[in-house]
C-alpha positions in Angstrom: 34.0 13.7 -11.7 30.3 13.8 -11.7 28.3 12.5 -8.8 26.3 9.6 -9.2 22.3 10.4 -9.0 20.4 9.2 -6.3 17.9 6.4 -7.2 14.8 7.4 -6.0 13.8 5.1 -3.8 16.6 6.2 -1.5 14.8 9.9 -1.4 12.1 8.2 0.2 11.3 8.9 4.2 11.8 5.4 5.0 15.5 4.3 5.2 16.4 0.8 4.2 16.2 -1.9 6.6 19.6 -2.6 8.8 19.0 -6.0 8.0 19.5 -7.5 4.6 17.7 -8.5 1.8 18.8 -12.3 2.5 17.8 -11.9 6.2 14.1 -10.7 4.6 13.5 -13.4 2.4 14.2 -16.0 5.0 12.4 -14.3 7.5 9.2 -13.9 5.2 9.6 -17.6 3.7 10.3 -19.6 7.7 7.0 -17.8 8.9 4.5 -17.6 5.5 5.1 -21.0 4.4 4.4 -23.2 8.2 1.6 -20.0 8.9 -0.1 -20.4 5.6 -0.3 -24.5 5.8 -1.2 -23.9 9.5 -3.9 -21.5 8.4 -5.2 -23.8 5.1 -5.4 -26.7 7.4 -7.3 -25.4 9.8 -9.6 -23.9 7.3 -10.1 -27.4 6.0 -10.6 -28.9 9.3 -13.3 -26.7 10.6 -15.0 -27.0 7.2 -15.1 -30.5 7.7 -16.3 -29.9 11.5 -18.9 -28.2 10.8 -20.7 -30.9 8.2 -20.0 -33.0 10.8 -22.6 -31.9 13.1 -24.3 -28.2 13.9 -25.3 -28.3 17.3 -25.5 -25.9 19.6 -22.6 -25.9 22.6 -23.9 -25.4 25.9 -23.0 -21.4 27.2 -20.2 -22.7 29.6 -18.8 -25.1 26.5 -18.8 -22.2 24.4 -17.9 -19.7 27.0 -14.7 -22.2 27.6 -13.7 -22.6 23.6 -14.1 -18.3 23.6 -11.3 -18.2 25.6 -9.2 -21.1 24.1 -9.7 -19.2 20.8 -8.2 -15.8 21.7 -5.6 -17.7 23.8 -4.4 -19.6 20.7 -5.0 -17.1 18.6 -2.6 -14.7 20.5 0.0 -17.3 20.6 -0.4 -18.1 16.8 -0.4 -14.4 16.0 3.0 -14.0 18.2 4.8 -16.2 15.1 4.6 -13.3 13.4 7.6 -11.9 16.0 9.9 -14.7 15.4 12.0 -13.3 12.6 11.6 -9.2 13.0 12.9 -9.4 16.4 15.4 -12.1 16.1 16.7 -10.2 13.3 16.5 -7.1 15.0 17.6 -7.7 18.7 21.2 -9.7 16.7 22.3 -5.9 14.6 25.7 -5.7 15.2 26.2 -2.9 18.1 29.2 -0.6 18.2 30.8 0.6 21.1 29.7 4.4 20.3 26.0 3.3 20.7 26.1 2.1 24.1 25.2 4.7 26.4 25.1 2.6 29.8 26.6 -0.6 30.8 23.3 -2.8 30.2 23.8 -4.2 26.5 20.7 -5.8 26.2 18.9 -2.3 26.5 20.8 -1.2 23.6 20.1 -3.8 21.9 16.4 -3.3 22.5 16.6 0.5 21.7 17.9 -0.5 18.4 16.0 -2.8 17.5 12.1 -1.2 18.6 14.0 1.9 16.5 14.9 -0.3 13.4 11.0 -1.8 13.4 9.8 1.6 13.2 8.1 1.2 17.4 10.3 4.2 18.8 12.2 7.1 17.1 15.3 7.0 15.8 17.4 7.0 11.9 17.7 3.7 12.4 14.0 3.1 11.5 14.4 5.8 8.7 15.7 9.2 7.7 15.1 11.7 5.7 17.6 13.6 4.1 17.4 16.3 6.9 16.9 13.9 9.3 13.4 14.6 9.9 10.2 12.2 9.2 6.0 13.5 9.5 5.1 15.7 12.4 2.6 14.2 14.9 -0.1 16.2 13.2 0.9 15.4 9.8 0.9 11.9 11.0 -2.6 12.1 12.6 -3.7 13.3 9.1 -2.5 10.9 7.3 -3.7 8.3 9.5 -7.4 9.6 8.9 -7.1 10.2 5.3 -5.5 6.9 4.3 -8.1 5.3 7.0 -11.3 6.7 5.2 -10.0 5.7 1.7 -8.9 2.2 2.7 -12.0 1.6 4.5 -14.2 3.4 1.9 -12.4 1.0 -0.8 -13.1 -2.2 1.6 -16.4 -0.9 1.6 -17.2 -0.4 -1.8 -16.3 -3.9 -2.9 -18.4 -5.7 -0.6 -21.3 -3.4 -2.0 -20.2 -4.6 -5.8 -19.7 -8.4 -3.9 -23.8 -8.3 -2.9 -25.1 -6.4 -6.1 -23.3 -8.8 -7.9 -23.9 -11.7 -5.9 -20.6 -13.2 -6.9 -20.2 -16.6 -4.9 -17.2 -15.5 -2.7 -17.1 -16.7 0.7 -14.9 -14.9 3.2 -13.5 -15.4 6.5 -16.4 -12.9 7.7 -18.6 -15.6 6.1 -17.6 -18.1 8.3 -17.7 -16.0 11.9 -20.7 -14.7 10.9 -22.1 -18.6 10.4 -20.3 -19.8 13.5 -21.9 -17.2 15.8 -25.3 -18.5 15.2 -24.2 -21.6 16.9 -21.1 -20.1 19.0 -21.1 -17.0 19.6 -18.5 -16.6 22.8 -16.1 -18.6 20.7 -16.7 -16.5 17.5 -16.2 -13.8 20.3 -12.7 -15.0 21.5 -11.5 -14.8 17.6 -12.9 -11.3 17.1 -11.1 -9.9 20.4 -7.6 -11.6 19.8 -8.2 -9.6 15.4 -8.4 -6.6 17.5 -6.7 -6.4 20.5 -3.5 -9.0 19.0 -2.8 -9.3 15.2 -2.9 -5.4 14.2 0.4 -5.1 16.4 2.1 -8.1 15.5 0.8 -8.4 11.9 2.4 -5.0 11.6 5.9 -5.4 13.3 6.2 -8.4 10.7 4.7 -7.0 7.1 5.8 -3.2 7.7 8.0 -3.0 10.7 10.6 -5.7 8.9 9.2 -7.1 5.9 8.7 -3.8 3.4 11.2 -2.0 4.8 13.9 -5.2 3.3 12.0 -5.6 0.4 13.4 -1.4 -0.1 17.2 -3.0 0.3 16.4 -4.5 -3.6 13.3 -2.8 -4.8 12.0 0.8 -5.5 9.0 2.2 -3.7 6.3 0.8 -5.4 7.3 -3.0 -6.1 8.0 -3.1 -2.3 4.9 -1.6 -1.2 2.4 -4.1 -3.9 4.8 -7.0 -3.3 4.3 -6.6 0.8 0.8 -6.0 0.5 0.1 -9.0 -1.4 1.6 -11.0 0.9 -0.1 -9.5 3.6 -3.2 -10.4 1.6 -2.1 -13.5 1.2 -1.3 -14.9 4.9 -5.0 -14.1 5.4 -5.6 -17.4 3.5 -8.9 -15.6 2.6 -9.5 -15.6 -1.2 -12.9 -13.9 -1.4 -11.3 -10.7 0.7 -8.1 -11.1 -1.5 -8.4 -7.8 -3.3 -9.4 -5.6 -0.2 -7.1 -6.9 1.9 -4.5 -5.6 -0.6 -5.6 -2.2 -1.1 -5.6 -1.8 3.0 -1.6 -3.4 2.9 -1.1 -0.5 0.3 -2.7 1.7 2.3 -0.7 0.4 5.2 2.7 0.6 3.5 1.9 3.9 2.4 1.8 4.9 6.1 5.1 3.4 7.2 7.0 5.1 4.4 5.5 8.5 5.3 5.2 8.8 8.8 8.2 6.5 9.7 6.3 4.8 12.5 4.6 1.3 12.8 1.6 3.1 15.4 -0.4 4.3 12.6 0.0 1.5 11.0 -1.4 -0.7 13.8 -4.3 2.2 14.3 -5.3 1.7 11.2 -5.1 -2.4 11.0 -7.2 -2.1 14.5 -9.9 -0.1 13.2 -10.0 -1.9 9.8 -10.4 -5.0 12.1 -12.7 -3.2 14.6 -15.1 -2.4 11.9 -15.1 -5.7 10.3 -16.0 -6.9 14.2 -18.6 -4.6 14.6 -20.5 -5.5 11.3 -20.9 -8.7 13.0 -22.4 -7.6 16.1 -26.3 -8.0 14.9 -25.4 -11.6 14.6 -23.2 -12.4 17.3 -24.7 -10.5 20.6 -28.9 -11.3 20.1 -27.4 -15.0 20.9 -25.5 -14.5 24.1 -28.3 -15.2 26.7 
């Protein structure tokens, strides 16, 4: 009797998910669905707010709502570990995988090693067992960087030439530091120091590696990245944002980790931050 062939998506580096592809869809749908109406509303609220009026706050106000920002921002961003770790920490354990008499360490081993955070096959093997070296995966991380960054690049230079009427999220912070810039300060620090990490334990620590439990390489990788471009709730950066979950996914698959991943997301979201420097520090008196 022949053996059956290997589909090709189970060449790849990155193992499927110990979790299934029922556990992923309900994991994806019970945090996109309230995050995205949290996210639309809030949009729609500060729209209206700022009609409303377009006065100055005093420093100490603003100083005050800076830190309310990144302090709500954290904790909004922390939704995004709800379902990977739930999901995660409640893998079944056998008794062969217990090396001490502390169950919940384990269980914690297994679970940073299934989302890709420490080594281990649970977070993907090879067929000898093996994933990218650190160099390999320092490389990567500054190839894939440039080209993801040079693409985000790139279509804000066709945005302006074009002068298509897109308004982004950048839009807005760049507006709001005119009139507030510690609290447009709070936001930046919590999109650099908070959402790469958690952002990336959800979309390619436990999202794309379930969507590989059903799909080949490629559906799961565009069908991650879009929804990564779509929690954003940012329609004018729609198509960038995609590209850099691509880029992102890419990583996972290849080096087997979630850090480059979140060294990438934190630079992406450190140069966004810096382009917004000119307008946000001239006003801090």
């Amino acid at each position: 009797m022949t053996q059956k062939p290997v589909r090709a998506e189970q060449e790849t580096p990155l193992a499927l998910a110990p979790w299934s592809w029922r556990h992923t869809i309900v994991g994806t749908t019970l945090t996109l669905v309230p995050w995205l109406t949290l996210a639309i509303g809030s949009q729609a609220a500060s729209g209206s707010g700022s009609q409303a009026t377009a006065r100055a706050p005093s420093m100490a106000a603003d100083a005050a709502a800076g830190v309310a920002v990144f302090v709500l921002s954290a904790v909004i961003e922390a939704v995004f570990l709800l379902a990977p770790l739930y999901f995660a920490l409640t893998l079944p354990v056998d008794d062969a995988q217990t090396s001490d008499d502390r169950p919940w360490r384990t269980r914690w081993r297994l679970a940073t090693q299934a989302l890709g955070m420490s080594k281990g096959k649970p977070s993907g093997a090879t067929a000898d067992g093996h994933g990218a070296s650190p160099w390999r995966a320092i490389w990567l991380t500054t190839w894939v960087s440039a080209l993801a960054l040079g693409a985000s690049a790139f279509y804000s230079l066709v945005i302006g030439l074009t002068h298509i009427p897109l308004k982004t999220n950048a839009d807005a912070l760049a507006k709001q530091a005119h009139t507030a810039p510690l609290t447009t300060l709070g936001a930046l620090l919590a999109a650099i120091l908070v959402a790469p990490l958690c952002e990336e334990i959800f979309f390619r620590g436990f999202v794309f590696p379930g969507l590989l439990r059903r799909l080949s390489l490629w559906p799961a990788m565009t069908l991650s990245a879009l929804l990564f471009a779509l929690a954003h709730a940012d329609l004018g950066s729609f198509l960038p944002l995609a590209l850099i979950g691509l880029a992102l996914a890419y990583l996972r698959w290849r080096t087997r980790s979630l850090w480059p991943c979140v060294a990438l997301h934190t630079l992406n979201n450190l140069v966004a931050a810096a382009l917004l420097a000119p307008a946000l520090f001239p006003l801090i008196r």
